[in-house]
PyMOL Python script that loads the backbone (N, CA, C, O; Angstrom):
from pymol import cmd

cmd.read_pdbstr("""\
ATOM      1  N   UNK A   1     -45.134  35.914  53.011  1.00  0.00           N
ATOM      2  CA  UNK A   1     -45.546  34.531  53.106  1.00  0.00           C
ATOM      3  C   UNK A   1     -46.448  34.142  51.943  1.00  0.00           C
ATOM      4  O   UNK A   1     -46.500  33.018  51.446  1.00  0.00           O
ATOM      5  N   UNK A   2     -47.200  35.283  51.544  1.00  0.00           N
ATOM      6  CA  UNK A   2     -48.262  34.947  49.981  1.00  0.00           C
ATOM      7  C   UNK A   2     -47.402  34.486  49.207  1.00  0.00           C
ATOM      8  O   UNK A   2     -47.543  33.322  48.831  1.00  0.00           O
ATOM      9  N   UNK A   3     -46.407  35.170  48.804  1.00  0.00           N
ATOM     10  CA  UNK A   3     -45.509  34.904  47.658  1.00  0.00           C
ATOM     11  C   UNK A   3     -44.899  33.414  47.890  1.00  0.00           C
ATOM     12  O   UNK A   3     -45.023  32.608  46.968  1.00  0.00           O
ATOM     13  N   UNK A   4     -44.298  33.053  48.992  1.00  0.00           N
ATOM     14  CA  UNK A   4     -44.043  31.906  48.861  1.00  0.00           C
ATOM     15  C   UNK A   4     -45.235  30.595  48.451  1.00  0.00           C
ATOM     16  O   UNK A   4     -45.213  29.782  47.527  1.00  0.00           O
ATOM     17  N   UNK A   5     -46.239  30.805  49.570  1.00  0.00           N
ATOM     18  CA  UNK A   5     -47.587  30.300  48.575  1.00  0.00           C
ATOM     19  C   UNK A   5     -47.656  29.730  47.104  1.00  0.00           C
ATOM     20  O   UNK A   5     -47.759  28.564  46.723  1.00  0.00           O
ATOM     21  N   UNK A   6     -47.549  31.148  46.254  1.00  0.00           N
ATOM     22  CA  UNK A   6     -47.599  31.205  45.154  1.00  0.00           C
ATOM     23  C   UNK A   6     -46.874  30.854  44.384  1.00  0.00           C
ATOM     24  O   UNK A   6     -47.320  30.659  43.253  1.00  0.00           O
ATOM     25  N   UNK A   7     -45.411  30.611  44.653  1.00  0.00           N
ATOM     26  CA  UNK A   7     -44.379  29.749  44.119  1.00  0.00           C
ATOM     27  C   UNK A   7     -44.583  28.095  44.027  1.00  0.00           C
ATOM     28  O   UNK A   7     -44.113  27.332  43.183  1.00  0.00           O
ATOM     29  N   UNK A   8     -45.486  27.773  45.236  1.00  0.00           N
ATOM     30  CA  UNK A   8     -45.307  26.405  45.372  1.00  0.00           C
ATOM     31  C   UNK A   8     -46.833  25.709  44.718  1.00  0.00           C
ATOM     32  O   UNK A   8     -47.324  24.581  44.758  1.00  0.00           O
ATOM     33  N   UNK A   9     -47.187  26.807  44.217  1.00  0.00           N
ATOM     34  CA  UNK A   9     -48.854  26.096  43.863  1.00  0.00           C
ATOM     35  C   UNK A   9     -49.224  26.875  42.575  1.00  0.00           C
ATOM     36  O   UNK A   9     -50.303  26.627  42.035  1.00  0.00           O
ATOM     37  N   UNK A  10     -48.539  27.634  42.150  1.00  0.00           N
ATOM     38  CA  UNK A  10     -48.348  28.241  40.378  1.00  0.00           C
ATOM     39  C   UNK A  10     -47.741  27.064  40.062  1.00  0.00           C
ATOM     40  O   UNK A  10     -46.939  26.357  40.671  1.00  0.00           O
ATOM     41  N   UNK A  11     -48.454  26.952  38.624  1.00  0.00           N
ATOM     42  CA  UNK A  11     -47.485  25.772  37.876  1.00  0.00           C
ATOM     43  C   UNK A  11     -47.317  26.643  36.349  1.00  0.00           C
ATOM     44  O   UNK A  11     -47.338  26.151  35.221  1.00  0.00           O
ATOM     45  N   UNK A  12     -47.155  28.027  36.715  1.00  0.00           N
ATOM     46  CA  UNK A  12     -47.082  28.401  34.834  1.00  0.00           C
ATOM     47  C   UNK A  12     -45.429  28.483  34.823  1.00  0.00           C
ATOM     48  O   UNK A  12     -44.737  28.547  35.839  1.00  0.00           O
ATOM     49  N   UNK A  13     -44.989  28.470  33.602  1.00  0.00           N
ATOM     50  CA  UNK A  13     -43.763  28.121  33.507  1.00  0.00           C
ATOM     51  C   UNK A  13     -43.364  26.583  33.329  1.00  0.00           C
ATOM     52  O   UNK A  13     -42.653  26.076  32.462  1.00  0.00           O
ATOM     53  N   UNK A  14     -43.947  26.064  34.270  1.00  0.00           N
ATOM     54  CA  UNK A  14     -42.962  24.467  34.824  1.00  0.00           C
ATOM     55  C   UNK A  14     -43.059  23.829  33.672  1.00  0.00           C
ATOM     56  O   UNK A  14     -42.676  22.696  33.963  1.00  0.00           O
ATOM     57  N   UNK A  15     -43.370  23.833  32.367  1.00  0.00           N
ATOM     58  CA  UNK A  15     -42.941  22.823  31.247  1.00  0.00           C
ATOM     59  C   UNK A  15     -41.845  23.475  30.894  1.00  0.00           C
ATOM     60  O   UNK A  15     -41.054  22.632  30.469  1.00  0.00           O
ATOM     61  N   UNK A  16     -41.200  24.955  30.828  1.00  0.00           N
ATOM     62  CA  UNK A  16     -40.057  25.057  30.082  1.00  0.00           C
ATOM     63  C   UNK A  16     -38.770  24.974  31.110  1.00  0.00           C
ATOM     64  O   UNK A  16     -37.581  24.860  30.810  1.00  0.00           O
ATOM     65  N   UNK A  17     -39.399  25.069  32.468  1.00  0.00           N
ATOM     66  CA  UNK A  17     -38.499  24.825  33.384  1.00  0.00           C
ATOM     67  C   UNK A  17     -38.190  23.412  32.907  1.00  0.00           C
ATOM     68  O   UNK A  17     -37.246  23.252  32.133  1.00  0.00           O
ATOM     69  N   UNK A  18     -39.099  22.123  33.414  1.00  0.00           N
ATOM     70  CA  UNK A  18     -38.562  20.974  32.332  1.00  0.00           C
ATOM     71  C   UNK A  18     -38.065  20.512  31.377  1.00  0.00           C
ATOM     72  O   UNK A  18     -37.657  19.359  31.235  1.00  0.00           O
ATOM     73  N   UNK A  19     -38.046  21.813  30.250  1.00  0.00           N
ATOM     74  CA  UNK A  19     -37.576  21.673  28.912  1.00  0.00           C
ATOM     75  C   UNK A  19     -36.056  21.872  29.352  1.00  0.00           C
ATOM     76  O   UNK A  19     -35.209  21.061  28.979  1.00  0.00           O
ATOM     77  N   UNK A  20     -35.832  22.615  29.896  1.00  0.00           N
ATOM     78  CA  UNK A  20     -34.477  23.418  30.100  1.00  0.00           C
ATOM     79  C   UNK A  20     -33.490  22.651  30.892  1.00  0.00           C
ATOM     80  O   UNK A  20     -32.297  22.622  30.593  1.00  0.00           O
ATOM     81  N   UNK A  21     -34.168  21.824  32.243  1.00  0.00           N
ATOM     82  CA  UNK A  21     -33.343  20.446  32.675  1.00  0.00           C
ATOM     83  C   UNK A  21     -32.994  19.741  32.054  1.00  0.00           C
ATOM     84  O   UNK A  21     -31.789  19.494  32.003  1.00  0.00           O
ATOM     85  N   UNK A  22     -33.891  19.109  31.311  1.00  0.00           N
ATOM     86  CA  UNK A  22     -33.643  18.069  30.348  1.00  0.00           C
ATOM     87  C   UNK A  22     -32.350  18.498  28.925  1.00  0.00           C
ATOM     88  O   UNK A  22     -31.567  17.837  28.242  1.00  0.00           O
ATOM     89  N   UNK A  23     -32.706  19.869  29.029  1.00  0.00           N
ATOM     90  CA  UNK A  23     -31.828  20.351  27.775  1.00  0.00           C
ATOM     91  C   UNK A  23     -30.402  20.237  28.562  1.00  0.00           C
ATOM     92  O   UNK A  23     -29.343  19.935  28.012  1.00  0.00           O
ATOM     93  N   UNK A  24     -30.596  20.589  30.217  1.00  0.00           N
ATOM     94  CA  UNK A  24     -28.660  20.796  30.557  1.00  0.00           C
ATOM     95  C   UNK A  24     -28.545  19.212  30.931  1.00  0.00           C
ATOM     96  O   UNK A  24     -27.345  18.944  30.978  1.00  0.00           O
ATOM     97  N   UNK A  25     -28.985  18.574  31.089  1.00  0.00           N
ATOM     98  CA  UNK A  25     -28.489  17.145  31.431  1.00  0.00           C
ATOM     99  C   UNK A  25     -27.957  16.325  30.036  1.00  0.00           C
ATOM    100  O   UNK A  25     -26.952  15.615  30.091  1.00  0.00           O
ATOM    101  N   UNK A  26     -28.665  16.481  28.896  1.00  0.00           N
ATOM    102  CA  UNK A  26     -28.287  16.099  27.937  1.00  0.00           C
ATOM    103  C   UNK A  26     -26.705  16.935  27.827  1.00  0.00           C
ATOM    104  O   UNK A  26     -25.590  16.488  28.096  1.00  0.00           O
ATOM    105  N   UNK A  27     -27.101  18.285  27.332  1.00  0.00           N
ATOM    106  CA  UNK A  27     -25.516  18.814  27.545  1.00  0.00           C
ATOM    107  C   UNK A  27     -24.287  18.556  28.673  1.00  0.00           C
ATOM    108  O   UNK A  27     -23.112  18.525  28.308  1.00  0.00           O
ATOM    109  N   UNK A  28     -24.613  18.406  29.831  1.00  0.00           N
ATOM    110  CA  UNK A  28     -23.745  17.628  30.560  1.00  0.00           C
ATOM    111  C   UNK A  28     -23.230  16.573  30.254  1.00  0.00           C
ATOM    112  O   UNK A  28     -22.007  16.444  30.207  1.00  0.00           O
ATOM    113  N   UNK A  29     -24.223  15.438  29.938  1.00  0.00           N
ATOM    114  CA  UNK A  29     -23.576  14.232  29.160  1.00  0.00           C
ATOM    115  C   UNK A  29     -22.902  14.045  28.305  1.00  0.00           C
ATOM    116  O   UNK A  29     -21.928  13.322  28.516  1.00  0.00           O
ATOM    117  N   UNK A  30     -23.137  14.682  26.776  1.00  0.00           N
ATOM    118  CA  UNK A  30     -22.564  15.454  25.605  1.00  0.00           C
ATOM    119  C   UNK A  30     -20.925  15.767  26.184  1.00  0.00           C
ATOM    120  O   UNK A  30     -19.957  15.220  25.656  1.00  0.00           O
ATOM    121  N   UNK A  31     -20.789  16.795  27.421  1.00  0.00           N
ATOM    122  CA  UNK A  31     -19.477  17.224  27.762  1.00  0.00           C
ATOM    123  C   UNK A  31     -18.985  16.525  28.705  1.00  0.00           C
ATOM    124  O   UNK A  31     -18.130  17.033  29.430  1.00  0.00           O
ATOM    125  N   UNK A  32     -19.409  15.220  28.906  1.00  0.00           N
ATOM    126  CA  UNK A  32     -18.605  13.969  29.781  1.00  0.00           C
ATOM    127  C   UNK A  32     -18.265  13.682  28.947  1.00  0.00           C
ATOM    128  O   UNK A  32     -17.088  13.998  28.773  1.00  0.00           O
ATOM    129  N   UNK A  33     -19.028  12.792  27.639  1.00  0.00           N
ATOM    130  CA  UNK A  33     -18.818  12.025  26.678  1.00  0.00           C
ATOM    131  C   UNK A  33     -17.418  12.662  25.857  1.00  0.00           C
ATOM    132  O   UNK A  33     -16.331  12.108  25.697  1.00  0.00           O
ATOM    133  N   UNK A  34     -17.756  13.699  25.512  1.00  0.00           N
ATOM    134  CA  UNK A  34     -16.696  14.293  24.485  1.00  0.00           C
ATOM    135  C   UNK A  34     -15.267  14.487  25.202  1.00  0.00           C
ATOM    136  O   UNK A  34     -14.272  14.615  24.489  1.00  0.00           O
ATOM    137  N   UNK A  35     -15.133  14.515  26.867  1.00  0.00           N
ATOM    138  CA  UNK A  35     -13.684  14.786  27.188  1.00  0.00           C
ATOM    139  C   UNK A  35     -13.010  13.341  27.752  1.00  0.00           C
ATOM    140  O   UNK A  35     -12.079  13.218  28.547  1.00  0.00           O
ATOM    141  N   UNK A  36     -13.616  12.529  27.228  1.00  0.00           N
ATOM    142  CA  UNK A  36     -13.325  11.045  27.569  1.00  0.00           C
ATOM    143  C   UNK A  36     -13.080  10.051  26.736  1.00  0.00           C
ATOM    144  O   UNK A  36     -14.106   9.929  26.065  1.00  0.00           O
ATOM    145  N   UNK A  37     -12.276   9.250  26.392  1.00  0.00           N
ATOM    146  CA  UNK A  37     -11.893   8.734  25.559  1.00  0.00           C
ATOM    147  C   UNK A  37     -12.987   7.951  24.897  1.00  0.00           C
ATOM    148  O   UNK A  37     -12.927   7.579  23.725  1.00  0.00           O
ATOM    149  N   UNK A  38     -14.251   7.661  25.918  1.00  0.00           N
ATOM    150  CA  UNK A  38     -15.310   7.239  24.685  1.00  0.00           C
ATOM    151  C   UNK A  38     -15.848   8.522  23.681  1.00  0.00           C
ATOM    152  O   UNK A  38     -16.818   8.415  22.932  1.00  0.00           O
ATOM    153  N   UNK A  39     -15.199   9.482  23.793  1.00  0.00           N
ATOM    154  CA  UNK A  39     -15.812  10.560  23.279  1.00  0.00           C
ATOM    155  C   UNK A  39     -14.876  10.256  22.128  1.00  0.00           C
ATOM    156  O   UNK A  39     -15.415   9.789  21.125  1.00  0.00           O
ATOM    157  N   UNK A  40     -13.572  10.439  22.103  1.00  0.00           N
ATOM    158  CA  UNK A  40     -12.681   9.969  20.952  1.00  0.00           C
ATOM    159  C   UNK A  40     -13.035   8.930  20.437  1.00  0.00           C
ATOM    160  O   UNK A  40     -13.135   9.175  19.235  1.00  0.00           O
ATOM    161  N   UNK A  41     -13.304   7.842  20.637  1.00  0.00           N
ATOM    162  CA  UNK A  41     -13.987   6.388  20.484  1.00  0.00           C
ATOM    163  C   UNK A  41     -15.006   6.595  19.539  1.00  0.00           C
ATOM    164  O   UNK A  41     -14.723   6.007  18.495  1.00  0.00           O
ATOM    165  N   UNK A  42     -16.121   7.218  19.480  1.00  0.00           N
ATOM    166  CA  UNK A  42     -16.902   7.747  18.882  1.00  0.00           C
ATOM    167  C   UNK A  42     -16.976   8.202  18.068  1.00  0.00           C
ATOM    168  O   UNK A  42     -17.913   8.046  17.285  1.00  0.00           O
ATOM    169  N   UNK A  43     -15.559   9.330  17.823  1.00  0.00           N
ATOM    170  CA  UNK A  43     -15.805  10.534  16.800  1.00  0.00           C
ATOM    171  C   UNK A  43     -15.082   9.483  16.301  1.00  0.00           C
ATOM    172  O   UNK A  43     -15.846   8.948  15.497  1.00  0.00           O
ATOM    173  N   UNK A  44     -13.866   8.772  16.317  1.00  0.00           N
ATOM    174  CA  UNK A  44     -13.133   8.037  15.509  1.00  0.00           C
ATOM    175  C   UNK A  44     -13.918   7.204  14.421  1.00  0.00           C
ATOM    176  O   UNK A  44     -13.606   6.986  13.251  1.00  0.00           O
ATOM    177  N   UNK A  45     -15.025   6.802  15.139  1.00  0.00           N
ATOM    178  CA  UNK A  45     -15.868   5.558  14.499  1.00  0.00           C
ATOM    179  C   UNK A  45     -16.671   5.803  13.662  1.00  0.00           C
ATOM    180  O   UNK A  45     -17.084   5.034  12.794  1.00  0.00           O
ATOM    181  N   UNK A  46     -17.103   7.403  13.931  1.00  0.00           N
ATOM    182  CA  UNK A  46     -17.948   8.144  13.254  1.00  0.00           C
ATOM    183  C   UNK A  46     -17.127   8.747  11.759  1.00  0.00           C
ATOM    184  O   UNK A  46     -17.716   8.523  10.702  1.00  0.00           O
ATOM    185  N   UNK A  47     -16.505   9.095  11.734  1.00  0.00           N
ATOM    186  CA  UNK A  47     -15.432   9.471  10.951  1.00  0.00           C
ATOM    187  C   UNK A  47     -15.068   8.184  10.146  1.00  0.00           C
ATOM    188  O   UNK A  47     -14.852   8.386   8.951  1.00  0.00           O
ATOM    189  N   UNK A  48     -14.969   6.999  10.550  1.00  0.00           N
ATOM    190  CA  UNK A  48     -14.670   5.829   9.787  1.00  0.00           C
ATOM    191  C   UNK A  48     -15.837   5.650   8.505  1.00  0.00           C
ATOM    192  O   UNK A  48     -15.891   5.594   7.277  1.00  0.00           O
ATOM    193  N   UNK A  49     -16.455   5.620   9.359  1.00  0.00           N
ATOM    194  CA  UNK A  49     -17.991   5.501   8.586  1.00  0.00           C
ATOM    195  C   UNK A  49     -18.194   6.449   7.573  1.00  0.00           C
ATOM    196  O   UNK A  49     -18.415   6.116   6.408  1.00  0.00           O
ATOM    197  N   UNK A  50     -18.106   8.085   8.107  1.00  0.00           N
ATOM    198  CA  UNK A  50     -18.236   8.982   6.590  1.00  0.00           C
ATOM    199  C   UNK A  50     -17.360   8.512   5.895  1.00  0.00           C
ATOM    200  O   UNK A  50     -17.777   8.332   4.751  1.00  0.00           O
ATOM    201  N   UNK A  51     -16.044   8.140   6.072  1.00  0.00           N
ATOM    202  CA  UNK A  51     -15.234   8.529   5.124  1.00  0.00           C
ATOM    203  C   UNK A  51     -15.413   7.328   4.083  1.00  0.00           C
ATOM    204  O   UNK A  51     -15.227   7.312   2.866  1.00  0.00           O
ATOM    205  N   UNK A  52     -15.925   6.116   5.152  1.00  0.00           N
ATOM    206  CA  UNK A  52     -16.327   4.417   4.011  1.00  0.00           C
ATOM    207  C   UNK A  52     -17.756   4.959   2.715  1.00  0.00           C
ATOM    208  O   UNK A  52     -17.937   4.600   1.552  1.00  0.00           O
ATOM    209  N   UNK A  53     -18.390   5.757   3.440  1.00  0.00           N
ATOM    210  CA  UNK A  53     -19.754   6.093   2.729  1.00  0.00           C
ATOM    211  C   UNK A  53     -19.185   7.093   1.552  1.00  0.00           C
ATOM    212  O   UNK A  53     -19.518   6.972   0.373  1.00  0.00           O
ATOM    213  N   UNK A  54     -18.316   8.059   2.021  1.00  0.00           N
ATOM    214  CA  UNK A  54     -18.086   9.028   0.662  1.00  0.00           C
ATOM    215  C   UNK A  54     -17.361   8.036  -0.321  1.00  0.00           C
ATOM    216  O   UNK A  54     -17.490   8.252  -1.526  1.00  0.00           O
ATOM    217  N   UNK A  55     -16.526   6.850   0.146  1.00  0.00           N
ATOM    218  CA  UNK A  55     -15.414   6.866  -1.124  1.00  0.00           C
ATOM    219  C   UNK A  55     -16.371   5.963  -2.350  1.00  0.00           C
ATOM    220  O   UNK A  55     -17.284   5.148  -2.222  1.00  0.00           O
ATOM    221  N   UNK A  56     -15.704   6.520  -3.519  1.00  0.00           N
ATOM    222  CA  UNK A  56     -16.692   5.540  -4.033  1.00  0.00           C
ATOM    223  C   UNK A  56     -15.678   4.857  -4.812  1.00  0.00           C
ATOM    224  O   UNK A  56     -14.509   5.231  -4.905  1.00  0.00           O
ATOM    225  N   UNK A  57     -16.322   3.561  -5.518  1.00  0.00           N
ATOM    226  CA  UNK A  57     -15.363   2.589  -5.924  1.00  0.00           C
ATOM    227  C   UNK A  57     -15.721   2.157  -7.342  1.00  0.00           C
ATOM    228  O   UNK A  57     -15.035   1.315  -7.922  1.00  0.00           O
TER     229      UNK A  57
END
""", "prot")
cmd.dss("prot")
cmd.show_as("cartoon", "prot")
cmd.util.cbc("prot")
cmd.orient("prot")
């Protein structure tokens, strides 16, 4: 029963525990985005753009 205690009223760790949510939610989104046609949408547009910026005239 201590140990449980101590789980719920230690706070060492809990910023990288936060770091690390925040890091898989972004990556979750990232791998919605990319298997969905706004994900194509995107890279397409993105790609428009380098390729307007490299050419030169």
């Amino acid at each position: 029963m201590e140990i449980m205690k101590r789980l719920f009223t230690e706070e060492e760790g809990q910023g990288l525990v936060e770091y690390v949510m925040i890091l898989a939610v972004v990556v979750a989104i990232g791998a919605v985005i990319s298997s969905t046609n706004l994900g194509n949408t995107i890279s397409a547009s993105l790609s428009n753009l380098v390729s307007k910026a490299t050419t030169t005239k």
